[in-house]
TIRO-2110 file (N, C-alpha, C; in Angstrom, 1 decimal):
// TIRO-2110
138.0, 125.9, 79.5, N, 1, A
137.3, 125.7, 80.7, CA, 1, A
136.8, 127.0, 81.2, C, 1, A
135.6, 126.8, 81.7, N, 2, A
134.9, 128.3, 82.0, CA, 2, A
134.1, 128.2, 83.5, C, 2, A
134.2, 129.1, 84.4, N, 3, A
133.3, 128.8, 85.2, CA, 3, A
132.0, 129.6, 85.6, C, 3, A
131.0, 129.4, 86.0, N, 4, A
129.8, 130.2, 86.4, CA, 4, A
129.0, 129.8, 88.3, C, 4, A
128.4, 130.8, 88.6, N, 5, A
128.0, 130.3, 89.8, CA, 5, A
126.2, 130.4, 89.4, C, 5, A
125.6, 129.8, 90.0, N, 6, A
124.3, 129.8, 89.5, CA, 6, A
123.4, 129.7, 91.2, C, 6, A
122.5, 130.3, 91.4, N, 7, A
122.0, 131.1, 92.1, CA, 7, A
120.6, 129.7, 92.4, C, 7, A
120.7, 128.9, 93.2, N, 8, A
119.4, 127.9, 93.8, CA, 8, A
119.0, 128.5, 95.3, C, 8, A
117.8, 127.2, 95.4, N, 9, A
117.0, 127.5, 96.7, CA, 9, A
117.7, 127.0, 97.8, C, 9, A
119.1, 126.2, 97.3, N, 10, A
120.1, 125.8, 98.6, CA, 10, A
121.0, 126.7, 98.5, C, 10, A
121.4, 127.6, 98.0, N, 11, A
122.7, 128.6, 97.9, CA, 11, A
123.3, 129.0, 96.6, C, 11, A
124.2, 129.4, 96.2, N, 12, A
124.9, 129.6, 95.3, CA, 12, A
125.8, 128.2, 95.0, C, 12, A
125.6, 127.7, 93.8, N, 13, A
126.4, 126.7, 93.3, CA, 13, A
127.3, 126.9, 92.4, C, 13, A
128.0, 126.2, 91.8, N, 14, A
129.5, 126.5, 90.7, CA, 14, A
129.5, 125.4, 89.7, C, 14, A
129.1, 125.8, 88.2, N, 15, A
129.6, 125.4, 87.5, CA, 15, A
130.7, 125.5, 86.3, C, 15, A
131.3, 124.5, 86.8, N, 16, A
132.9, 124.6, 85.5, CA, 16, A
132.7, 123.6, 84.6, C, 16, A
132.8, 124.5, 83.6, N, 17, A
132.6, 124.1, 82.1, CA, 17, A
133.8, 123.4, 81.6, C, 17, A
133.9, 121.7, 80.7, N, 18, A
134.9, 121.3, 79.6, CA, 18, A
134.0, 121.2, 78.6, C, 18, A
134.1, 121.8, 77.8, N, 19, A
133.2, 121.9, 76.4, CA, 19, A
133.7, 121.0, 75.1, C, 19, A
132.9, 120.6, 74.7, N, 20, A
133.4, 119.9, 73.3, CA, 20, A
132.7, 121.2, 71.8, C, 20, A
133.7, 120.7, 71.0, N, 21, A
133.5, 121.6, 69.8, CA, 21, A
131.9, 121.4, 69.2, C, 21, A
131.8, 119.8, 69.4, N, 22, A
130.5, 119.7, 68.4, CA, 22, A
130.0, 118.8, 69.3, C, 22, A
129.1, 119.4, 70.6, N, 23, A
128.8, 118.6, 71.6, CA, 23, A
127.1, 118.1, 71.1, C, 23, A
127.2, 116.7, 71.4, N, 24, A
125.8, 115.8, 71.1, CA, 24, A
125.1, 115.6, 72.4, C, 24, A
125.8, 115.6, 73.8, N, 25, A
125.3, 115.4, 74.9, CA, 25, A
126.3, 116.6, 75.9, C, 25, A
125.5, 116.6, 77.2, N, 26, A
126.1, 117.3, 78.1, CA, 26, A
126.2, 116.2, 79.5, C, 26, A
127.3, 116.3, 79.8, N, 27, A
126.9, 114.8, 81.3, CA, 27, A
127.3, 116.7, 82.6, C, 27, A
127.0, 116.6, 83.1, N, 28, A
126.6, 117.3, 84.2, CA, 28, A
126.8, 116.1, 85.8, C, 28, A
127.5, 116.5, 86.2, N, 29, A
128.3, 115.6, 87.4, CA, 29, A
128.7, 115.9, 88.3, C, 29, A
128.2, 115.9, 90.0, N, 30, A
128.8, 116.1, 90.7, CA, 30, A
129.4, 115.5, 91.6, C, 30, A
130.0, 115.8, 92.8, N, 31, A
130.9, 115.0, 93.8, CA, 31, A
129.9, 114.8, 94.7, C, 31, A
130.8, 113.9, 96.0, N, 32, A
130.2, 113.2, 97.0, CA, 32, A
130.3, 114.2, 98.0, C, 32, A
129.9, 113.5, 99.1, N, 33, A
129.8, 114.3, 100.6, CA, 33, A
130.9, 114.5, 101.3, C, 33, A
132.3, 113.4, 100.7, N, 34, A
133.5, 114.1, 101.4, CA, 34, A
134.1, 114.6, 100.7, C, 34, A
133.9, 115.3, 99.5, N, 35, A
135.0, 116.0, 98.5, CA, 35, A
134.5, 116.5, 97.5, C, 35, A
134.7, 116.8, 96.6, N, 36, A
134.8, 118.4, 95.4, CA, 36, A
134.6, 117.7, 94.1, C, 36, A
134.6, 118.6, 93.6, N, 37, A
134.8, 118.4, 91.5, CA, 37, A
136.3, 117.7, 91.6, C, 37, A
137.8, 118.4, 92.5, N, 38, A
139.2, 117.4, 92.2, CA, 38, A
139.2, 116.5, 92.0, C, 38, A
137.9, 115.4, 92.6, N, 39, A
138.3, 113.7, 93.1, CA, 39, A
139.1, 113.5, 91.3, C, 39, A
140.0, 112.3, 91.3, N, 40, A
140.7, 111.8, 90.0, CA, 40, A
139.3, 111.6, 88.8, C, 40, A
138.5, 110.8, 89.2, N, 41, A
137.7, 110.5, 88.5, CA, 41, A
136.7, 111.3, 88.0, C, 41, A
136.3, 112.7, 88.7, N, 42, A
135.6, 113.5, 87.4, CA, 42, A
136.5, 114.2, 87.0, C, 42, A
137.8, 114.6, 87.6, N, 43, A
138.7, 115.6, 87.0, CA, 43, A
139.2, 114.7, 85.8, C, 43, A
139.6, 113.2, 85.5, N, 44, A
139.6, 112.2, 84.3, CA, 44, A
138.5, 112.3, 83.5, C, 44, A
137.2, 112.4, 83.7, N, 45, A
136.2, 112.6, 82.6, CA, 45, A
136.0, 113.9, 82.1, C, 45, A
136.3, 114.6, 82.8, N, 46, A
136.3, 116.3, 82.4, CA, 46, A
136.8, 116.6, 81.0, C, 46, A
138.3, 115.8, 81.2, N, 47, A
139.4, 115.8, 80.3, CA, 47, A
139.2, 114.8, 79.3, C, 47, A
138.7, 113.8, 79.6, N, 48, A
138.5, 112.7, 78.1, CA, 48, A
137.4, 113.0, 77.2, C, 48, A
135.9, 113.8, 78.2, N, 49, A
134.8, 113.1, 77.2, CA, 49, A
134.6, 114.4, 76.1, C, 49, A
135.1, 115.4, 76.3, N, 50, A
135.1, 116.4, 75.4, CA, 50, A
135.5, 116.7, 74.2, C, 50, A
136.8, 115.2, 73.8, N, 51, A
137.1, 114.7, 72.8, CA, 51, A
136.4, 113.9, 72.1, C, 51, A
135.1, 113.2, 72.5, N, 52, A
134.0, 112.3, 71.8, CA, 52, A
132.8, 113.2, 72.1, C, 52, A
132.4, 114.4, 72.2, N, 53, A
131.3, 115.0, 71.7, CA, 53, A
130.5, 115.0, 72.9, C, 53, A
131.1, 115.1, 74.2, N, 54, A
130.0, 115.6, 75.4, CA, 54, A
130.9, 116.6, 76.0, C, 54, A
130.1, 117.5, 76.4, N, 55, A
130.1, 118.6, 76.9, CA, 55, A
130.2, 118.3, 78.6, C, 55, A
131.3, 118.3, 79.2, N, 56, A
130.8, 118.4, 80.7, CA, 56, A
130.7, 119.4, 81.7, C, 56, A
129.8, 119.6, 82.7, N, 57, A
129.6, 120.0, 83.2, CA, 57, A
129.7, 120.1, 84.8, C, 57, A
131.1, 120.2, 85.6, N, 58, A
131.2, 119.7, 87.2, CA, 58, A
131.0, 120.7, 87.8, C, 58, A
129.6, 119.8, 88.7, N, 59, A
128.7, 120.7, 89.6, CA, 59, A
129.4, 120.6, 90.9, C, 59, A
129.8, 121.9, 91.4, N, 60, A
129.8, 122.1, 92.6, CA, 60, A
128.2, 122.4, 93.9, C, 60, A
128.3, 122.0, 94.7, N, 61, A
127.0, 121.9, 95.3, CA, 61, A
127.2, 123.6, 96.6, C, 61, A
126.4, 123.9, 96.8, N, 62, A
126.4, 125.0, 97.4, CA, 62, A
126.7, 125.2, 98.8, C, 62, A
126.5, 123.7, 99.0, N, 63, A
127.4, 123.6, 100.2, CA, 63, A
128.9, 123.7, 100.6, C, 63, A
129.6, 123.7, 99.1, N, 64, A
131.0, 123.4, 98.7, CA, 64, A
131.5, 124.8, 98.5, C, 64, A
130.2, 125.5, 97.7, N, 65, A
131.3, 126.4, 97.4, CA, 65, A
130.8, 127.8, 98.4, C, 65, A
129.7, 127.1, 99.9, N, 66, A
129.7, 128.1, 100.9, CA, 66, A
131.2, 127.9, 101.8, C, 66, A
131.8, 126.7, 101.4, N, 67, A
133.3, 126.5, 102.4, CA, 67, A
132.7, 125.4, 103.6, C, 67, A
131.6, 124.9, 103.4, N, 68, A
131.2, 123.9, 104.5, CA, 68, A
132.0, 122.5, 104.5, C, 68, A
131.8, 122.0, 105.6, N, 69, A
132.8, 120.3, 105.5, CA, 69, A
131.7, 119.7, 105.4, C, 69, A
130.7, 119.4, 106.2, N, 70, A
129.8, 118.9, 105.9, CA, 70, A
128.6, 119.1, 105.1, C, 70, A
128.1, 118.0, 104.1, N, 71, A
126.8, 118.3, 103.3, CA, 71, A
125.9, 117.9, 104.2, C, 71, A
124.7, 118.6, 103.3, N, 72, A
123.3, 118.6, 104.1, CA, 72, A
122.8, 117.6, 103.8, C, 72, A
121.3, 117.3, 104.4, N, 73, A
120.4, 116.5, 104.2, CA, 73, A
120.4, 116.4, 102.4, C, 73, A
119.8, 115.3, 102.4, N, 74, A
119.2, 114.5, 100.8, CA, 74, A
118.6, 115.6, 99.9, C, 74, A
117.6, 116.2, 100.9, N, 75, A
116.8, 117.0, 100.7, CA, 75, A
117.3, 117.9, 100.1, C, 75, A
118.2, 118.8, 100.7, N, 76, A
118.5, 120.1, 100.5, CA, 76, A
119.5, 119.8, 99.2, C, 76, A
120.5, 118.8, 99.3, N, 77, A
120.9, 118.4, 98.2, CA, 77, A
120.7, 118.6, 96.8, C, 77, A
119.0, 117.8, 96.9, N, 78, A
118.3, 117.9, 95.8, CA, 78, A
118.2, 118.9, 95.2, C, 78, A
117.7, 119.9, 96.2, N, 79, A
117.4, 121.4, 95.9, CA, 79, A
118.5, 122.2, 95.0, C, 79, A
119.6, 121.9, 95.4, N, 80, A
120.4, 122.5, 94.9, CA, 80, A
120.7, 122.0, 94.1, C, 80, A
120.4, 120.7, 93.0, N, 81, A
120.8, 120.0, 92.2, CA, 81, A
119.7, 120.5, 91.1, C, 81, A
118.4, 120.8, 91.2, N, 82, A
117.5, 120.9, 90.7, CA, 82, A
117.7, 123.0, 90.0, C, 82, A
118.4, 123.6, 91.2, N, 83, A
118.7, 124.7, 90.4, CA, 83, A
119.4, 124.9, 89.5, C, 83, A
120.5, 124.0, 89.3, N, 84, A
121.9, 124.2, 88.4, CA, 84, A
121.1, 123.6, 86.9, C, 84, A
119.4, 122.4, 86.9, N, 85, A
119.4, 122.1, 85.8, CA, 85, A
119.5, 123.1, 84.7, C, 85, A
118.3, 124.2, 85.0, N, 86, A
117.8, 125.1, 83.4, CA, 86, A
119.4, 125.7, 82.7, C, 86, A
120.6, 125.8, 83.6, N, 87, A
121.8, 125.7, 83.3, CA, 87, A
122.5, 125.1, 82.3, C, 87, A
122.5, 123.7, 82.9, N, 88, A
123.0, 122.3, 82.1, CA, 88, A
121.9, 122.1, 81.0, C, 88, A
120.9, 122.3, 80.8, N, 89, A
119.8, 122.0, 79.8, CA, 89, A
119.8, 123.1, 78.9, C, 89, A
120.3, 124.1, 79.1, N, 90, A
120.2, 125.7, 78.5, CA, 90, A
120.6, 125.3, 76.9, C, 90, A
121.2, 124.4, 76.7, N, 91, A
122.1, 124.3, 75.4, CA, 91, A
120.5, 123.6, 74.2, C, 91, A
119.8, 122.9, 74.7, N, 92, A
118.7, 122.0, 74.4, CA, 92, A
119.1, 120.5, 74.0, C, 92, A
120.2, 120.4, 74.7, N, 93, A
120.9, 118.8, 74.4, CA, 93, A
120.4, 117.9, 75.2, C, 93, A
120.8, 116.7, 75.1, N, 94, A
120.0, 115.7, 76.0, CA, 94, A
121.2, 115.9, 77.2, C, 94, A
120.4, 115.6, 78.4, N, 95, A
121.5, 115.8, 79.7, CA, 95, A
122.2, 114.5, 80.2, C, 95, A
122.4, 114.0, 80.8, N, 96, A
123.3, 112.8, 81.9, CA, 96, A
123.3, 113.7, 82.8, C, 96, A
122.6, 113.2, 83.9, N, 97, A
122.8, 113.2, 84.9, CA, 97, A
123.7, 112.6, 86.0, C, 97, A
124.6, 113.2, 86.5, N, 98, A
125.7, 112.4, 86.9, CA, 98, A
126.1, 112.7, 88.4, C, 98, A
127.0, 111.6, 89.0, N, 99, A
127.4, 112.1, 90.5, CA, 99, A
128.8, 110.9, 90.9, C, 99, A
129.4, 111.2, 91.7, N, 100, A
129.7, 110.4, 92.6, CA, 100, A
129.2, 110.2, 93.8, C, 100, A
128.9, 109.5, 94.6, N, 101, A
128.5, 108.9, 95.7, CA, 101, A
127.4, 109.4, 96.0, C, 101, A
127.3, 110.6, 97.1, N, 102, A
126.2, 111.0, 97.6, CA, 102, A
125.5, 112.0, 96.0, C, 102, A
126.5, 112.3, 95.4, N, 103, A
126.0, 112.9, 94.1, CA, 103, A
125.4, 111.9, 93.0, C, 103, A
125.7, 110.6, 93.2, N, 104, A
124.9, 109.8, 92.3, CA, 104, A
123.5, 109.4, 93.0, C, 104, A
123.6, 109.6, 94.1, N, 105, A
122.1, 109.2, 94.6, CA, 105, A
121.5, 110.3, 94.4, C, 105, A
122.1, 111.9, 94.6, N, 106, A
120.9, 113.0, 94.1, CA, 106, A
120.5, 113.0, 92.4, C, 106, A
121.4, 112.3, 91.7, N, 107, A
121.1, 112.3, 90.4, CA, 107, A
120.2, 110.9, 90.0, C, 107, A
120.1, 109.8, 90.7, N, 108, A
119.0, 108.7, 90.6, CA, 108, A
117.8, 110.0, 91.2, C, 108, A
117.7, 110.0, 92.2, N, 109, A
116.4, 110.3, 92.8, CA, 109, A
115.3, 111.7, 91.8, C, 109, A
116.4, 112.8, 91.2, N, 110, A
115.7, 113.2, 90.4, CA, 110, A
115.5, 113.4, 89.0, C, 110, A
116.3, 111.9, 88.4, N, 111, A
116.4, 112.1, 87.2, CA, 111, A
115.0, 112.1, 86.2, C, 111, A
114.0, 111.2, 86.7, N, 112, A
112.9, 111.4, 85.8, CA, 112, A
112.2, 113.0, 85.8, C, 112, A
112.3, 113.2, 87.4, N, 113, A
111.7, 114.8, 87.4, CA, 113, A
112.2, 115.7, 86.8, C, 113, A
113.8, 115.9, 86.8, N, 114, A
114.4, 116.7, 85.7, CA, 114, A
114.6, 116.0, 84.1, C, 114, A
113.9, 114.8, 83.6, N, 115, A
113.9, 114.8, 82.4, CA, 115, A
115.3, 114.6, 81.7, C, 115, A
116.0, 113.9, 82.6, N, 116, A
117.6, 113.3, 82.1, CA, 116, A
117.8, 112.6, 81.1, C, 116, A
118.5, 112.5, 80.4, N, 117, A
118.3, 111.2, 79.5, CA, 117, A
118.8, 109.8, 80.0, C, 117, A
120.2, 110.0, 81.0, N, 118, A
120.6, 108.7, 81.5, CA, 118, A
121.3, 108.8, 82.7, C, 118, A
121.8, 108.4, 84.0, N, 119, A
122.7, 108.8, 84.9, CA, 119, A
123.8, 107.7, 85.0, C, 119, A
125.1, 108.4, 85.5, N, 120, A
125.8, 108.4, 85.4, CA, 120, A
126.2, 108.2, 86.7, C, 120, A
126.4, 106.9, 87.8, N, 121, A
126.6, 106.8, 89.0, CA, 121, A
127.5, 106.2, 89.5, C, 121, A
128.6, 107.0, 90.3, N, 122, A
130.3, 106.6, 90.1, CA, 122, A
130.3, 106.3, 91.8, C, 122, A
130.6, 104.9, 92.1, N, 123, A
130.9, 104.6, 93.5, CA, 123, A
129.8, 105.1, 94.3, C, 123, A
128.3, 104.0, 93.7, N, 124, A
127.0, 104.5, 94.3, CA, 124, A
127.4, 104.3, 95.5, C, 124, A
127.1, 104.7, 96.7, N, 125, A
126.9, 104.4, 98.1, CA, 125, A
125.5, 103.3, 98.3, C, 125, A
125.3, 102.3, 98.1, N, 126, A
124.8, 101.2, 98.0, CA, 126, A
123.6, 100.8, 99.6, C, 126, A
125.3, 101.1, 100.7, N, 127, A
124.5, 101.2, 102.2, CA, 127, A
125.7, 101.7, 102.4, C, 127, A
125.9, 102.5, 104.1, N, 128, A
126.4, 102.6, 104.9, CA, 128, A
127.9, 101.4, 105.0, C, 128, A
129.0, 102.1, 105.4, N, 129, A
130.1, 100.9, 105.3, CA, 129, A
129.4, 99.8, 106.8, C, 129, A
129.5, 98.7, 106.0, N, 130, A
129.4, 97.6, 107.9, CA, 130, A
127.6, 97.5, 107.8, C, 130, A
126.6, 98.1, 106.8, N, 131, A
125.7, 98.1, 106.9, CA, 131, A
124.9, 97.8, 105.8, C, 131, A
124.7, 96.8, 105.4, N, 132, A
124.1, 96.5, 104.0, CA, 132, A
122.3, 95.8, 104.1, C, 132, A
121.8, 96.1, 105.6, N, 133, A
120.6, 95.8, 106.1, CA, 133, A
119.8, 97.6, 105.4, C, 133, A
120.8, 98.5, 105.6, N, 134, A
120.4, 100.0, 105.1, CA, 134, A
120.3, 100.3, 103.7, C, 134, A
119.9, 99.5, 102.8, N, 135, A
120.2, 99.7, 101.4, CA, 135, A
119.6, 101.0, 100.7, C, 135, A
120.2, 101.4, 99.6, N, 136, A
119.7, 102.4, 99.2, CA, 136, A
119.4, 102.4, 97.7, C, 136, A
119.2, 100.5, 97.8, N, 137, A
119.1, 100.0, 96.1, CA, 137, A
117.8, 100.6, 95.5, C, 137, A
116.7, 101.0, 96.1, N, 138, A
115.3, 101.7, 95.5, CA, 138, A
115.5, 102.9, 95.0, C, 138, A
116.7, 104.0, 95.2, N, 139, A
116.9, 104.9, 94.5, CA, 139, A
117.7, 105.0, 93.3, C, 139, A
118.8, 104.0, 93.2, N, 140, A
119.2, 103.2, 91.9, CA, 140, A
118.0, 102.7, 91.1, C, 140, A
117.7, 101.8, 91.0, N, 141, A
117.0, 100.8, 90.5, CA, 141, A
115.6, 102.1, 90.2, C, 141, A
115.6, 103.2, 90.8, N, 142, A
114.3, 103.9, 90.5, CA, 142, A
114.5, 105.2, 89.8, C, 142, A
116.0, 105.2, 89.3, N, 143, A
116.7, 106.1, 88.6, CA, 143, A
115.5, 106.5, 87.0, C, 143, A
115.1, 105.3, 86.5, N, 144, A
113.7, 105.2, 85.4, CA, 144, A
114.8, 105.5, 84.2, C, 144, A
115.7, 106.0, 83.9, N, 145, A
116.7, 106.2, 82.6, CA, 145, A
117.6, 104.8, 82.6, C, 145, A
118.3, 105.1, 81.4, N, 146, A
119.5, 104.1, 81.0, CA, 146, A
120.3, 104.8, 81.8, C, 146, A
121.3, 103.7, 82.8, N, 147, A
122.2, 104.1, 83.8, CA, 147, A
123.6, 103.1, 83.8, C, 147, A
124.2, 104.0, 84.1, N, 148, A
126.1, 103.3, 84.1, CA, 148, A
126.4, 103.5, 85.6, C, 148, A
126.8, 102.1, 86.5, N, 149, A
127.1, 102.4, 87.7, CA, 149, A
129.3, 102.1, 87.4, C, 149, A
129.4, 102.8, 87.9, N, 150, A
131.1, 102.5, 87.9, CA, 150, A
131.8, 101.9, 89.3, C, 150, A
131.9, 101.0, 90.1, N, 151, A
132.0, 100.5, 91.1, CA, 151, A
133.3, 100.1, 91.4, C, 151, A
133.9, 100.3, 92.1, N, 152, A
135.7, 99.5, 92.8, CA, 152, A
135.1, 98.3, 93.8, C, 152, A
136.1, 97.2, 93.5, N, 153, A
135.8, 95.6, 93.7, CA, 153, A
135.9, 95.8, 95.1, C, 153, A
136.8, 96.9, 96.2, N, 154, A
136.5, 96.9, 97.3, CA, 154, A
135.3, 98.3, 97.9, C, 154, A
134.9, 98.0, 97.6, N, 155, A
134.2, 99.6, 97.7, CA, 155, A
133.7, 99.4, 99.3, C, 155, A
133.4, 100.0, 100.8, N, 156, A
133.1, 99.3, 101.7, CA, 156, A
131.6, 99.5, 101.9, C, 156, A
131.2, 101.1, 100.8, N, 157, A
130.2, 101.1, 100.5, CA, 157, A
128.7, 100.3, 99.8, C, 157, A
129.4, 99.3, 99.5, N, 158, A
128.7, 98.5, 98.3, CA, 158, A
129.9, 97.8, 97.4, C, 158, A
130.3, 96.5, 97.4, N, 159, A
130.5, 96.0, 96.1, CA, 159, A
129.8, 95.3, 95.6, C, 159, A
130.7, 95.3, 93.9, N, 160, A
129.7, 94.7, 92.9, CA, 160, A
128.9, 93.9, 93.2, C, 160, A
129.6, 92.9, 93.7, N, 161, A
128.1, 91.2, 94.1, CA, 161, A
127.4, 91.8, 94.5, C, 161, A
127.3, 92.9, 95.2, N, 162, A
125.8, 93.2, 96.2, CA, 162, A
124.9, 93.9, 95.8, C, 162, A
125.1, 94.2, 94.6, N, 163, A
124.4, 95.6, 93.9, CA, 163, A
122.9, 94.0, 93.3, C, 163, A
122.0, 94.3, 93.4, N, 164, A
120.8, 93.8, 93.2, CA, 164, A
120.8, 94.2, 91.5, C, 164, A
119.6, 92.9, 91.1, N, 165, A
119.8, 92.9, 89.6, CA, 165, A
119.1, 94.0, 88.8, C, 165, A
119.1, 94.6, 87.9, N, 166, A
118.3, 95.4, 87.4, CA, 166, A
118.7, 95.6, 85.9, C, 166, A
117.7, 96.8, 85.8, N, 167, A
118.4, 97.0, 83.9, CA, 167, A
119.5, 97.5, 83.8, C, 167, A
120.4, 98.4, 84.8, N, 168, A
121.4, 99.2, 84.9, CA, 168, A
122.5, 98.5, 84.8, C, 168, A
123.6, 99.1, 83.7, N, 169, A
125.0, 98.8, 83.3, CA, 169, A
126.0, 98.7, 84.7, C, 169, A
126.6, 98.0, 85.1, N, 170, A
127.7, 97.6, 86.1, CA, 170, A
129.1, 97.9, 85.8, C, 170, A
130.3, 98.5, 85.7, N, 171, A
131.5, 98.1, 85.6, CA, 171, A
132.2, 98.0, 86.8, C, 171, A
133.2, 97.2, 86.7, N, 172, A
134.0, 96.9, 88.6, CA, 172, A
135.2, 97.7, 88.1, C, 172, A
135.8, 98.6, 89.1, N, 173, A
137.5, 98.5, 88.8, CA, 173, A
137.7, 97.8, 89.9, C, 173, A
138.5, 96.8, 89.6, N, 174, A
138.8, 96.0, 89.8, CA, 174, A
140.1, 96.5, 91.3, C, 174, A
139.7, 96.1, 93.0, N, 175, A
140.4, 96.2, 93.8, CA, 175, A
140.2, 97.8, 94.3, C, 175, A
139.6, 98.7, 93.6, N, 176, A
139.4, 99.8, 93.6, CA, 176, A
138.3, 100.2, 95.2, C, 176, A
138.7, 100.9, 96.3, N, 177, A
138.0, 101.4, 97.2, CA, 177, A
137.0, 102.4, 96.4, C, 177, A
136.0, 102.9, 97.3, N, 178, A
134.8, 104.0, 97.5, CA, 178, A
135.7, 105.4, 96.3, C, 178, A
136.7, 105.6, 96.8, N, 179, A
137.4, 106.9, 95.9, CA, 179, A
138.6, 106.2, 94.4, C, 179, A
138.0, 104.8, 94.4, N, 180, A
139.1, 104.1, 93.1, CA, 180, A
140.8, 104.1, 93.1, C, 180, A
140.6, 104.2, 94.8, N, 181, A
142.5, 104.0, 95.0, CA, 181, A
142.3, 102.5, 95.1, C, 181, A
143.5, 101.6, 94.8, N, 182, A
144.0, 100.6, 94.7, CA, 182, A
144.9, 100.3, 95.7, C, 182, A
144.8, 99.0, 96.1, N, 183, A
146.5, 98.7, 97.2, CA, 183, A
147.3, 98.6, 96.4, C, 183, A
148.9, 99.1, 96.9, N, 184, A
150.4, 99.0, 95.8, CA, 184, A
150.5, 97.6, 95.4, C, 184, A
150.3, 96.6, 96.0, N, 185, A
150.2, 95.5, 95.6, CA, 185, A
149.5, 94.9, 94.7, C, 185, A
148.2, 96.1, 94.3, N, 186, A
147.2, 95.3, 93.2, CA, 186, A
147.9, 95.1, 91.5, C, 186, A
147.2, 94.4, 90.8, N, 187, A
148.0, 93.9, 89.3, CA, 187, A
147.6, 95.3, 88.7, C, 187, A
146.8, 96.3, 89.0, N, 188, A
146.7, 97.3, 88.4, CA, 188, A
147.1, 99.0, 88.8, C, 188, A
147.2, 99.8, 88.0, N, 189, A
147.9, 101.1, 89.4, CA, 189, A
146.8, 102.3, 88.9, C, 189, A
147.4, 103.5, 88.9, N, 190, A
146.4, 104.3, 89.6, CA, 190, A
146.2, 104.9, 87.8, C, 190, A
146.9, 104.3, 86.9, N, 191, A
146.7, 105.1, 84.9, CA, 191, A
145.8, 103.7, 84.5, C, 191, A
146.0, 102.6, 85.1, N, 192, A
144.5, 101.6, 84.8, CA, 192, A
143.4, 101.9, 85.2, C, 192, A
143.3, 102.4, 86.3, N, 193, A
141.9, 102.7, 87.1, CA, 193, A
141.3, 103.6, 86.2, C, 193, A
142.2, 104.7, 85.9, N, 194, A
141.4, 106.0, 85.5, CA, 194, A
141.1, 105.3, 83.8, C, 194, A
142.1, 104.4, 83.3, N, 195, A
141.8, 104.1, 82.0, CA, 195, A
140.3, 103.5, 81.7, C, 195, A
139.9, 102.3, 82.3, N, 196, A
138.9, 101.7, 83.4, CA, 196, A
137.4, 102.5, 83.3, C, 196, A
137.7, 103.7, 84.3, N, 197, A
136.6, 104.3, 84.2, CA, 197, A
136.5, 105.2, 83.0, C, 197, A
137.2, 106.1, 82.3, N, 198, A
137.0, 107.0, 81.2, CA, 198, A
136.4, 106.0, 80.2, C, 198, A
137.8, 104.6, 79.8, N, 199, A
136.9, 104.2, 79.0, CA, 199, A
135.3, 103.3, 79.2, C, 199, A
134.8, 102.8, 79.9, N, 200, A
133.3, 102.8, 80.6, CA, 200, A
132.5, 103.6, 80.2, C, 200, A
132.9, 105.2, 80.2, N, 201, A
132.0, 106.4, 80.0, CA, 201, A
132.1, 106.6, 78.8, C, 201, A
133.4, 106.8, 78.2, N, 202, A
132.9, 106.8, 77.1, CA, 202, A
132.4, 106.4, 75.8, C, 202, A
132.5, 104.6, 76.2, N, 203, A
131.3, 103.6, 75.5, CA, 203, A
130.5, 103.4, 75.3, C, 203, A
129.6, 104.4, 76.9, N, 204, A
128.0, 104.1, 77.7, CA, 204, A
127.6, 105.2, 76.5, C, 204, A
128.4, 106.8, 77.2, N, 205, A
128.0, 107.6, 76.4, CA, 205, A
127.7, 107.4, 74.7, C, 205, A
128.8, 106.8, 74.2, N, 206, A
128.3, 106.6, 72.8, CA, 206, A
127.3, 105.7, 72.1, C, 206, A
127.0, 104.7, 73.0, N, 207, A
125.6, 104.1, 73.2, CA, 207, A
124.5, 104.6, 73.4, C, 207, A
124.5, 105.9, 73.8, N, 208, A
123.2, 106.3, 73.8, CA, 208, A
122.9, 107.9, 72.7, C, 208, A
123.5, 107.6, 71.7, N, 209, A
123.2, 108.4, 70.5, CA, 209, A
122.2, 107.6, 69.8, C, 209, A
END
């Protein structure tokens, strides 16, 4: 594991490297608007997909690693998503673009422009919780690559039923909220979830060799 800060028009951002020996892709993935690279679920892919030949890359956003609680606008987002590419692309591999939440909508919105090969969108934010009149299905669905959405059955953000039809791959964890915690009561606990989503990724991923 290695890390670098890389220098955009939104600030200084942070990338930490899990490398694979004989890497065929690179997935490049960041976090959402209330949390980091820790959340379970990129810190679980970090660690699995490096053993099946992808290289990852967890993007810190520059708003994270200025010490801010809150992220910025969409916009600025982007910007800073768009610096870290020549980074993640430096190798000349095919990319995944990847995110959770508010990071999978900056990786739909610019994945044709940066030339991704597929994204990688974990607990899209769908609409607003309580608000599914506000959809934000046009930036999914306008992703233009082969895309893997990974979704929890309660998500308040969006669950599965509601996600609109498209060419894009769906998986549910099943009972799983917006961050893939589960109630103590559910049939499943917190080594199925993560099993769940790693394995998802890394079937998508090997699908697209």
């Amino acid at each position: 594991m290695t890390t670098e800060i890389i220098s955009t028009g939104a600030g200084d951002a942070r990338i930490t490297w899990h490398r694979a020996e004989k890497a065929r892709l690179v997935l490049a993935v960041s976090h959402g608007a209330g949390g980091g690279i820790e959340a379970r679920d990129l810190r679980a892919i970090a660690a699995e997909l490096p053993g099946h030949g992808v290289t990852v890359a967890l993007v810190e956003q520059p708003w994270r690693v200025a010490g801010k609680k809150l992220a910025p606008a969409p916009k600025t987002l982007d910007v800073g998503w768009r610096g870290i590419w020549p980074a993640v692309a430096g190798a000349g591999l095919p990319v995944i673009a990847g995110g959770r939440s508010a990071g999978a909508r900056v990786a739909c919105r610019t994945a044709v422009e940066l030339g991704a090969a597929a994204v990688l969108a974990l607990s899209f934010p769908l609409h607003p919780p309580g608000k599914p009149e506000k959809s934000r299905a046009g930036e999914l669905l306008g992703a233009g690559v082969p895309t893997l959405v990974v979704q929890g059955g309660n998500d308040p953000f969006g669950k599965p039923r509601e996600f609109p039809k498209g060419t894009y791959e769906l998986v549910e964890v099943p009972y799983g909220d917006h961050g893939f915690a589960v109630p103590k009561g559910a049939e499943i606990g917190p080594e199925e979830v993560v099993a769940i989503i790693t394995g998802a990724v890394v079937k998508w991923t090997g699908s697209l060799e």
